[in-house]
C-alpha positions in Angstrom: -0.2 23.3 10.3 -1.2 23.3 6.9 1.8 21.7 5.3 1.1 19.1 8.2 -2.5 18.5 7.0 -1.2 18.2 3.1 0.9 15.4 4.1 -1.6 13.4 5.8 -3.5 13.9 2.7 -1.2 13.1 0.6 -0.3 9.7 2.1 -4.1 8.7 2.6 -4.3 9.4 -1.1 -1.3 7.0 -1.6 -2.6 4.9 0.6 -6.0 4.8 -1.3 -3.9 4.8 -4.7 -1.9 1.5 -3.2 -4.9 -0.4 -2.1 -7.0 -0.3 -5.1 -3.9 -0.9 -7.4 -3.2 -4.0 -5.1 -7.0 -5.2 -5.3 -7.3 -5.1 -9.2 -3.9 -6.7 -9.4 -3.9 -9.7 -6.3 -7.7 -8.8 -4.4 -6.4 -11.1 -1.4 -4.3 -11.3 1.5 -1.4 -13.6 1.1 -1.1 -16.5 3.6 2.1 -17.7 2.3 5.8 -15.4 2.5 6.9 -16.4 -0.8 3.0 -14.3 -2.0 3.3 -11.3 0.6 6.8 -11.1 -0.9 5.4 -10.7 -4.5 2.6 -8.3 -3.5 5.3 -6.4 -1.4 8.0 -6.2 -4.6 5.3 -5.4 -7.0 4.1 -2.4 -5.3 7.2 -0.8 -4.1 8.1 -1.2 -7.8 5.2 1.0 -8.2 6.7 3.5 -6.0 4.3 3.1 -2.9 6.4 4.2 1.0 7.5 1.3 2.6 5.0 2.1 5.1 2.2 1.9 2.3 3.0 -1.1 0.7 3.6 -3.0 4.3 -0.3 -1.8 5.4 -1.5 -2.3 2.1 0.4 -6.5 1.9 -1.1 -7.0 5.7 -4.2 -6.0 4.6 -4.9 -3.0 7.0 -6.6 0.1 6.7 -5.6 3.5 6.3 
């Protein structure tokens, strides 16, 4: 259970890390593919999950 809890820890904190990495870099959603596509590249570059960088692009919340 604890190594459960960690994890979800962990991934809100990469989530958190993500988001305010994306909002200093692009601070807006993209309308256009060609700019979700840049926002997506430059983040996974980053290292950011999949998951992460996808919630992060769409502009969802943890």
């Amino acid at each position: 259970q604890e190594s459960a809890e960690l994890i979800k820890s962990l991934k809100e904190t990469e989530f958190q890390r993500a988001q305010d990495l994306w909002q200093r870099k692009f601070g807006v959603v993209a309308q256009e593919q060609k700019e979700r596509a840049k926002q997506y590249r430059f983040l996974a570059s980053k290292g950011f999950s999949s998951d992460v960088v996808s919630r992060v692009v769409a502009g969802r919340s943890a």
